[in-house]
C-alpha positions as CSV (number, residue, x, y, z in Angstrom):
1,X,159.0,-27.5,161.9
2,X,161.2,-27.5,159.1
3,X,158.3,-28.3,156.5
4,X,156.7,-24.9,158.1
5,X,159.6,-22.6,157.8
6,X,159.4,-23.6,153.6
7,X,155.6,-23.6,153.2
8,X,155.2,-20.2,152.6
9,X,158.0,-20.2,149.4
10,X,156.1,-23.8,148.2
11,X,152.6,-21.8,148.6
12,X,154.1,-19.2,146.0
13,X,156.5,-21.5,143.9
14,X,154.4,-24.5,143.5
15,X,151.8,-22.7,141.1
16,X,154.2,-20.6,139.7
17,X,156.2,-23.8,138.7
18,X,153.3,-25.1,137.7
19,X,152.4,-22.1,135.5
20,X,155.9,-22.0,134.0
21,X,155.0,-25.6,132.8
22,X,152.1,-25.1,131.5
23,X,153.6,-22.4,129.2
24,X,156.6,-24.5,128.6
25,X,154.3,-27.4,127.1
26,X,152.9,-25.0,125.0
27,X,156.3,-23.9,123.6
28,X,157.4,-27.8,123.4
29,X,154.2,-28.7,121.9
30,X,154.9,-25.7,119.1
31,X,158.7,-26.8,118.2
32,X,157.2,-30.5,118.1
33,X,154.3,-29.6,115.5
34,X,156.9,-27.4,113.2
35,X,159.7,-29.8,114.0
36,X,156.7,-32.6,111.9
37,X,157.2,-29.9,108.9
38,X,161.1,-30.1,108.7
39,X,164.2,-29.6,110.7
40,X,164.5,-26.3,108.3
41,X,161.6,-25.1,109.5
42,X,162.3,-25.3,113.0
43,X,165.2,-23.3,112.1
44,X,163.7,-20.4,110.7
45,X,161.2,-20.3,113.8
46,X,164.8,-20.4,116.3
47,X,166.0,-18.0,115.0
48,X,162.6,-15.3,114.9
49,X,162.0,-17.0,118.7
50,X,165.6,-15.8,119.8
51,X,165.0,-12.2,118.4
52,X,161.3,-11.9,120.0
53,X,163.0,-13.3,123.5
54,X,164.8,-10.1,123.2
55,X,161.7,-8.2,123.1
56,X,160.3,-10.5,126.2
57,X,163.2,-9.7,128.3
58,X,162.4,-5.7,127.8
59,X,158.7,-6.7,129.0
60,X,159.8,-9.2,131.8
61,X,162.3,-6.4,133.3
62,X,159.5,-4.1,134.2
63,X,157.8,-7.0,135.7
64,X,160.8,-7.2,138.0
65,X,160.6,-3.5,139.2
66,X,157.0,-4.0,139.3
67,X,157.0,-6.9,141.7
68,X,159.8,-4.9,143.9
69,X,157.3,-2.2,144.4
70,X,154.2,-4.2,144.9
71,X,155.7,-6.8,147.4
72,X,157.6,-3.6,149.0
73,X,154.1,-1.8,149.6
74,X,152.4,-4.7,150.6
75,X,154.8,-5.3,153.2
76,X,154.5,-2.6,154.7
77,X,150.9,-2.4,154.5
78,X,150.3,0.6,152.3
79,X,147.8,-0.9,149.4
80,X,147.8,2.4,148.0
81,X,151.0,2.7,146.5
82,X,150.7,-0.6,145.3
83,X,147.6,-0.1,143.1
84,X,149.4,3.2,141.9
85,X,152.6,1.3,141.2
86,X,150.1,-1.3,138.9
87,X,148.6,1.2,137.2
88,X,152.0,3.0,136.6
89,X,153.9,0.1,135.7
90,X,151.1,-0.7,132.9
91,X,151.9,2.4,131.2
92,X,155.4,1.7,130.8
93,X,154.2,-2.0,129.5
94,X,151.9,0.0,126.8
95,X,154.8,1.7,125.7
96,X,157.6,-0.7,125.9
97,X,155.2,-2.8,124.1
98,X,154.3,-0.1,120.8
99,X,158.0,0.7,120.8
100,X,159.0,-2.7,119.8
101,X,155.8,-3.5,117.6
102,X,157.0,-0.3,115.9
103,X,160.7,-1.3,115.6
104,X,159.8,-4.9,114.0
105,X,157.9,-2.9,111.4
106,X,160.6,-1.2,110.3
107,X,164.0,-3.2,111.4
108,X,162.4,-6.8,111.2
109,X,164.7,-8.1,108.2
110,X,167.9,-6.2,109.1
111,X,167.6,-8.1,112.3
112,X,167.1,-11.1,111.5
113,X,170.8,-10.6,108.8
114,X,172.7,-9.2,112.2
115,X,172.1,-12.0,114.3
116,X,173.3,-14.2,110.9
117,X,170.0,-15.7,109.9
118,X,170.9,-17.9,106.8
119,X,169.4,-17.1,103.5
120,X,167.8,-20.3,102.9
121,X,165.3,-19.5,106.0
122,X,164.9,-15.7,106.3
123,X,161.8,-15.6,104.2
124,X,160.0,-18.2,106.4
125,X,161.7,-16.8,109.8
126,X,160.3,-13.1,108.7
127,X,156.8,-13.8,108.5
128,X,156.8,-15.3,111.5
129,X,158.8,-12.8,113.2
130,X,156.1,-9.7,111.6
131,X,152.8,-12.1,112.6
132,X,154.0,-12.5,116.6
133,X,156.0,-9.5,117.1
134,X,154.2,-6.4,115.1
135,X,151.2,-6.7,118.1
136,X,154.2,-6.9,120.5
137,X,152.0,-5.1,123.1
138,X,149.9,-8.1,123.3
139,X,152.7,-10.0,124.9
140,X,154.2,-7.1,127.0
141,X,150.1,-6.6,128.8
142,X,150.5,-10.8,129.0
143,X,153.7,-11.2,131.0
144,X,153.1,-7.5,133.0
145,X,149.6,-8.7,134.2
146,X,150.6,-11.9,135.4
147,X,153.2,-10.4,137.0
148,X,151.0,-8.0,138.9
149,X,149.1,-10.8,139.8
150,X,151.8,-12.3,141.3
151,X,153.5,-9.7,143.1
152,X,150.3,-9.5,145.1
153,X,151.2,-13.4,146.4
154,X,148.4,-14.6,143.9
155,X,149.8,-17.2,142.2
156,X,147.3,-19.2,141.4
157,X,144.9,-17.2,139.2
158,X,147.8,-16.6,136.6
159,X,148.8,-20.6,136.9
160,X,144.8,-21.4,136.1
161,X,144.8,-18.5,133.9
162,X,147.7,-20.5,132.0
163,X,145.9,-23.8,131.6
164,X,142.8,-22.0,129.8
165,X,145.2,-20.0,127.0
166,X,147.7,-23.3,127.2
167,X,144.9,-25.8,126.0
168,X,143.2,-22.9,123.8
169,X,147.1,-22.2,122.0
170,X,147.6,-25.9,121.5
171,X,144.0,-26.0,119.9
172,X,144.8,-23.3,117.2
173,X,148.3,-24.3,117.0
174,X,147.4,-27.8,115.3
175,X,144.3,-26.5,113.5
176,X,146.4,-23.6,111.7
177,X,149.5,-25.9,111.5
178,X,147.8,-28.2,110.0
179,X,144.2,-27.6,109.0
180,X,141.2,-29.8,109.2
181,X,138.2,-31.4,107.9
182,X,139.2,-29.4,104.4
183,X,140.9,-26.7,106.0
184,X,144.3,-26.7,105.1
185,X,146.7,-25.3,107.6
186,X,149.2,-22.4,107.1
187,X,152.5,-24.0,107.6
188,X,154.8,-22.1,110.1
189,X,152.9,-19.3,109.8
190,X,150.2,-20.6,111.4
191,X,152.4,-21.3,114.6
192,X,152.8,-17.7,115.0
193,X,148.8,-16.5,114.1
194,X,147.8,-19.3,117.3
195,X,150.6,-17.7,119.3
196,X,148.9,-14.2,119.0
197,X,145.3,-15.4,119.5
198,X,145.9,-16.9,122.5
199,X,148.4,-14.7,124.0
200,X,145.1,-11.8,123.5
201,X,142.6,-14.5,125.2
202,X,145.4,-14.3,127.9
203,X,145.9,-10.8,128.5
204,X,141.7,-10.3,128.7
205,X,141.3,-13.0,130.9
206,X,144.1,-11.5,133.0
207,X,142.8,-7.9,132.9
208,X,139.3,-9.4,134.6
209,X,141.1,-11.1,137.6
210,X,143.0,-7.9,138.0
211,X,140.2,-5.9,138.1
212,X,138.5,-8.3,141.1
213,X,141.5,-8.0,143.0
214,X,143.0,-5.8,146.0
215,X,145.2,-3.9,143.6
216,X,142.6,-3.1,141.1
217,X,142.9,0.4,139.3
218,X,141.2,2.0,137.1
219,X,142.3,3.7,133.5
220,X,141.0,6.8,134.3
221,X,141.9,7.5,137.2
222,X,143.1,11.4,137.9
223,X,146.9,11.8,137.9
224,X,149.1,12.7,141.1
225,X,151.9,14.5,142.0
226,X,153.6,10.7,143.5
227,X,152.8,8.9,140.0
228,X,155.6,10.2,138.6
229,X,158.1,9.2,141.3
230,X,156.5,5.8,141.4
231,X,156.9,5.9,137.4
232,X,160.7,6.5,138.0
233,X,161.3,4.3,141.1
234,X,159.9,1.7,138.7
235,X,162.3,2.5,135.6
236,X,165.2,3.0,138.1
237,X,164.6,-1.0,139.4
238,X,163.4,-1.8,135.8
239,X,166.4,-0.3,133.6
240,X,169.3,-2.6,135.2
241,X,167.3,-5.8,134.9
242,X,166.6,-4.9,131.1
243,X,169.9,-4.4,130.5
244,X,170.5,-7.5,132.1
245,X,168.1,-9.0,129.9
246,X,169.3,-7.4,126.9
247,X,172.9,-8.5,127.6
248,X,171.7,-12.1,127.9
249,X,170.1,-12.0,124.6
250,X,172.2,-9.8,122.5
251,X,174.8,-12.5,123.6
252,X,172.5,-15.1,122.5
253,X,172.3,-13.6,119.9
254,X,175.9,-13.5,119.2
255,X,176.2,-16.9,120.0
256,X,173.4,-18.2,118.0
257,X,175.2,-16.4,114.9
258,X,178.5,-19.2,115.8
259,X,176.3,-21.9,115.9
260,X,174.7,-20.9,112.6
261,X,178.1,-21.3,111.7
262,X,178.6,-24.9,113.0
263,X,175.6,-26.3,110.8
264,X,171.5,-26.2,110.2
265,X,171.9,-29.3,112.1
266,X,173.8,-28.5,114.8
267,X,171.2,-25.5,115.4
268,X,168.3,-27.5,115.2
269,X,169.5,-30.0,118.1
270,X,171.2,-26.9,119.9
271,X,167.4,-25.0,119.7
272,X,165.4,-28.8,120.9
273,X,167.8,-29.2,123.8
274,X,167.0,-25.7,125.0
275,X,163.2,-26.9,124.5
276,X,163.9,-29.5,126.9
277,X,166.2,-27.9,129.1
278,X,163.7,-25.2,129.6
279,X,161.6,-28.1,131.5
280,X,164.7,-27.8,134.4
281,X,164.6,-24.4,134.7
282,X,160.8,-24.7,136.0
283,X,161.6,-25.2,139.6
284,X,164.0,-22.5,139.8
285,X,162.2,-19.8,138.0
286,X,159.1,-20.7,140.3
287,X,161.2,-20.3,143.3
288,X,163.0,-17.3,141.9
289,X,159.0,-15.6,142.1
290,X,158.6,-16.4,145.2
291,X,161.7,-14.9,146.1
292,X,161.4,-12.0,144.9
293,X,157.8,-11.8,146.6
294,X,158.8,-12.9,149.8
295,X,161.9,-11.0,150.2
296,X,160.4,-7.9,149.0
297,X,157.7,-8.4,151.7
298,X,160.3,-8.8,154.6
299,X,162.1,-6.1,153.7
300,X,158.6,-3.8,153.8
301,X,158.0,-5.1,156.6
302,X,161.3,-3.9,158.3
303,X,162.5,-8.1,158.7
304,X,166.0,-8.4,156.7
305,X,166.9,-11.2,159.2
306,X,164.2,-13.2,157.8
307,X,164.4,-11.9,154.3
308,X,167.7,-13.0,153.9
309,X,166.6,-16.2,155.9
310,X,164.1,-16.9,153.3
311,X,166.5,-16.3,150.2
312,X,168.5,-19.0,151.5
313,X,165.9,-21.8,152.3
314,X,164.9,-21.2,148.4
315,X,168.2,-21.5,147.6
316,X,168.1,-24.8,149.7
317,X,165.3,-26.2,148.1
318,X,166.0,-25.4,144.5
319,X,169.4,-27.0,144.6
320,X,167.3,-30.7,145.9
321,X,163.9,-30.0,143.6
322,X,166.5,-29.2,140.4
323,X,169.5,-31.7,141.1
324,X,166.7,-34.6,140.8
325,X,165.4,-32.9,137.4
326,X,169.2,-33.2,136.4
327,X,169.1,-36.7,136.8
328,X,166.0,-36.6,134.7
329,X,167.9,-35.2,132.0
330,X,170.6,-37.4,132.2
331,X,168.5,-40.1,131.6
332,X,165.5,-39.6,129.8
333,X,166.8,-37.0,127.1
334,X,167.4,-40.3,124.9
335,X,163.6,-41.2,124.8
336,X,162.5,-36.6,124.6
337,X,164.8,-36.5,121.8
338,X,163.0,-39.4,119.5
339,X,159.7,-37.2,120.0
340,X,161.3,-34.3,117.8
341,X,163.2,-35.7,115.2
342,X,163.9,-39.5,113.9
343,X,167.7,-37.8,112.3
344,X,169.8,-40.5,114.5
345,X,172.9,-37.8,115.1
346,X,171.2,-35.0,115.6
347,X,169.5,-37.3,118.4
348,X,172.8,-38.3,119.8
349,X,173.9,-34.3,120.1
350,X,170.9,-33.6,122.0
351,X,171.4,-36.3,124.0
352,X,175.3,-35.4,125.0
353,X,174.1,-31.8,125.3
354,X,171.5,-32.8,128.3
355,X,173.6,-34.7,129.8
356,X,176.3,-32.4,130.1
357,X,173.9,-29.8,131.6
358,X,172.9,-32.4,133.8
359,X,176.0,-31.5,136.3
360,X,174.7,-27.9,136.0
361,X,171.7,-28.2,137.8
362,X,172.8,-27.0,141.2
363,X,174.5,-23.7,140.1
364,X,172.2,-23.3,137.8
365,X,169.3,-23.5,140.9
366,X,171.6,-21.1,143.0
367,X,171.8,-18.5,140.5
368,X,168.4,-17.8,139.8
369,X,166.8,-18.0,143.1
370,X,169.4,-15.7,144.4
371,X,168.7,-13.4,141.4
372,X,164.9,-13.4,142.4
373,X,165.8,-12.3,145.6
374,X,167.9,-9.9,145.2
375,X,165.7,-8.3,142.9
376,X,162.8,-8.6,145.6
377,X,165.5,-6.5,147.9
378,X,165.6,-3.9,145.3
379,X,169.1,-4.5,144.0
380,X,168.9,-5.3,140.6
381,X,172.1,-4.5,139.5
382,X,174.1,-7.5,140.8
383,X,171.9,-9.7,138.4
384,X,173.0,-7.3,135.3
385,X,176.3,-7.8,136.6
386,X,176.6,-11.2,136.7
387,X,175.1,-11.8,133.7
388,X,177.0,-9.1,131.6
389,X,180.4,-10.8,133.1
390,X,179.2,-14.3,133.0
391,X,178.1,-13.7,129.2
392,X,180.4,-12.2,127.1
393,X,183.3,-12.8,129.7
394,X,182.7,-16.5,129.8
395,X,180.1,-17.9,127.7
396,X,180.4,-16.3,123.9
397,X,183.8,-16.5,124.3
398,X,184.0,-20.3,125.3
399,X,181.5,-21.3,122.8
400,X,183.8,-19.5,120.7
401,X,187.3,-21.2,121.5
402,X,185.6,-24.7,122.5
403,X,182.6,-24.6,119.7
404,X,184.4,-23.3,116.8
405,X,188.1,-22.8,117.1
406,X,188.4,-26.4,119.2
407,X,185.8,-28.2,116.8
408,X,183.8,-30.1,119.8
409,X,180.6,-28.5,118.4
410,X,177.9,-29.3,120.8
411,X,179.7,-30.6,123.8
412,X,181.4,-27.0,123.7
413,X,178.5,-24.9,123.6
414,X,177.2,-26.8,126.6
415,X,180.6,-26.9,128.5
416,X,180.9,-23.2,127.8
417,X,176.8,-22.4,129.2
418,X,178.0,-25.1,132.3
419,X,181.1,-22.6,133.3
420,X,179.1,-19.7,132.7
421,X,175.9,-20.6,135.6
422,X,178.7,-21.9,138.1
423,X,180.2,-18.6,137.9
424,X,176.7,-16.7,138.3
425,X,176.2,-18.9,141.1
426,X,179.3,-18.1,142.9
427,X,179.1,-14.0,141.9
428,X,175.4,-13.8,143.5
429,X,176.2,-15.5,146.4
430,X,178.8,-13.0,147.1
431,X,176.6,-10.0,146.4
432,X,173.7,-11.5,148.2
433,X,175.7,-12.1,151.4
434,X,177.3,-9.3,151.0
435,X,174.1,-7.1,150.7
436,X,171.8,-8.7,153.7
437,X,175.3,-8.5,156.2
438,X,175.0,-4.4,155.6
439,X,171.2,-4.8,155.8
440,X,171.0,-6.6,159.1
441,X,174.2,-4.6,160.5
442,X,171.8,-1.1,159.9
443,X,168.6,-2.5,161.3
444,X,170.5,-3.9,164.3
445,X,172.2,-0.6,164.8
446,X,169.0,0.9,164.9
447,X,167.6,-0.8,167.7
């Protein structure tokens, strides 16, 4: 009975997990090739990867009023509005996407000085920056069509979708890394043109499955008078969870710029244990989908008791799933951290940096399931909240004091992040139980 009641959130989290790997290989497999050029050129990708992650939190916050809508409509069994809410929602992609193609044209290098880029690397951290992020819409249509996908409960076309571009990116990434057979290779340049190619492969692939599916629309479709209130309902639930986004990674950001400060070497292991890291997250992001999905469907469906029910089993099953990926990290970051570089300290500070997030796990699996569904319920302000507060209240300032003013380099940085999720944790359960006790109160009342 108990393996029932979670089937339904493993049916949508499993591929999604499995998805999120797939793309987290990729991103491993890239810092692993550049990491074979140099620890400077890993570097100068960092820091053009935590400018474009900017950009990808714009594109992945209209996913997240996307998926509201869709799962919403669904629910309640009105296809129609869903389809309309695709095709809306892909508009806003386009343009979210030209917007910041246009503003790496002209803003690219300025950019790359505000967030404290050194000198030594901004030449090699620019072209890769212009190559990836001038097409910027290719990577908006990516994430915003697998998100459709997904908000429709299809999770595995996306996931099998990602194996094809996955295997195709690694393909490209080592021949234009590296050349072959005469060819030679364009250095870390080449990183970024295999990045693109793929990342187009993806969106057409994706485009095909969405046109075979129930919420297929068409480009030409003749407007209505309800697209536009779609078109705001979706910047209404999209415009807090960007800003939540852009919080996170203007902090970032900010916070990268200190650890500039601390040392190219410092960077480098801060940016691989982030790499690996990233491999933790997997179960949680996976769950937060289905979340969001599931919730969103109660909720449509008139069912907060079991919408808030099913926030709380993922929450159950995300602290178990990511407490044994701590343990991983705890002890296999040692053996990961030899694959990336043979510098012996820089090893040893990725390896105390894992370790210490190790204990983090739990919060860390609490705070973004909870997210997830609370953005599936509509409300996604509470996430903006928690991350604004949990940011630059906590985290930039602790890597501050315990990273630079304390001198305990990495450790602090990792301390600070650890402090930083346990409070998110605590701060969405709070507004989540908070929200679903006025929720269930109303519906009951209704009765």
């Amino acid at each position: 009975m108990l393996l029932k009641n979670y089937r339904p959130i493993l049916a949508l989290a499993v591929p999604a997990m499995i998805e999120n790997l797939l793309q987290t290989l990729v991103g491993f497999a890239d810092t692993l090739f550049v990491a074979r050029i140099g620890l400077k050129a890993v570097t100068a990708v960092g820091a053009a990867n935590a400018l474009l992650a900017v950009y990808i939190a714009v594109f992945m916050a209209v996913g997240i009023g996307t998926s509201s809508l869709i799962a919403k409509s669904i629910g309640s069994g009105n296809l129609s509005v869903a389809r309309d809410a695709a095709r809306q929602s892909t508009i806003v992609a386009l343009y979210s996407g030209i917007f910041t193609g246009l503003v790496t044209v002209f803003a690219a290098s300025g950019l790359l000085v505000l967030m404290g880029t050194q000198a030594s690397i901004r030449d090699e951290s620019m072209i890769y920056l212009q190559i990836v992020a001038i097409p910027s819409v290719i990577i908006a249509l990516m994430i915003h069509f697998g998100n459709v996908l997904r908000a429709s409960g299809d999770t595995r076309t996306p996931m099998l979708i990602s194996v094809i571009v996955n295997l195709i990116h690694l393909l490209f990434d080592y021949l234009l890394i590296f050349g072959w057979d005469g060819f030679q290779g364009f250095g870390v340049p080449g990183a970024a043109y295999a990045t693109v190619l793929a990342r187009l492969i993806g969106v057409l692939l994706l485009w095909h499955f969405i046109h075979r599916s129930a919420i297929r629309f068409s480009w030409f479709q003749a407007s209505k008078k309800s697209d536009r209130v779609i078109r705001l309902d979706i910047i209404r639930l999209s415009l807090p969870a960007a800003a939540e986004r852009l919080i996170m990674r203007l902090g970032q950001v900010v916070y990268l710029g200190m650890i500039l400060r601390m040392g190219t070497e410092i960077y480098a292991a801060n940016l691989i244990a982030e790499n690996i890291e990233t491999f933790a997250y997997l179960p949680g992001l996976g769950l937060s989908v289905a979340a969001t999905i599931l919730v969103g469907r109660s909720l449509g469906a008139g069912q907060p008791q079991s919408a808030k029910n099913i926030g709380y089993q993922a929450v159950i099953v995300g602290i178990v799933i990511m407490s044994l990926s701590g343990v991983l990290l705890y002890f296999g970051t040692p053996v990961v951290a030899n694959w990336f570089t043979d510098n012996v300290p820089a090893q040893q500070m990725i390896t105390l940096a894992m370790r210490i997030d190790a204990f983090f796990m739990p919060p860390l699996a609490v705070g973004l399931v909870l997210a997830g569904a609370l953005q599936g319920s509509g409300d996604t302000k509470s996430p903006m909240y928690s991350t604004a507060l949990g940011m630059w209240g906590i985290r930039v300032i602790f890597i501050y004091l315990l990273g630079l003013q304390l001198h305990l380099g990495i450790a602090g940085i990792w301390i600070a992040q650890g402090i930083d999720l346990t409070f998110k944790a605590l701060f969405l359960h709070l507004r989540y139980k908070k929200f679903f006790h006025l929720k269930v109160s109303t519906a009951r009342s209704l009765r």
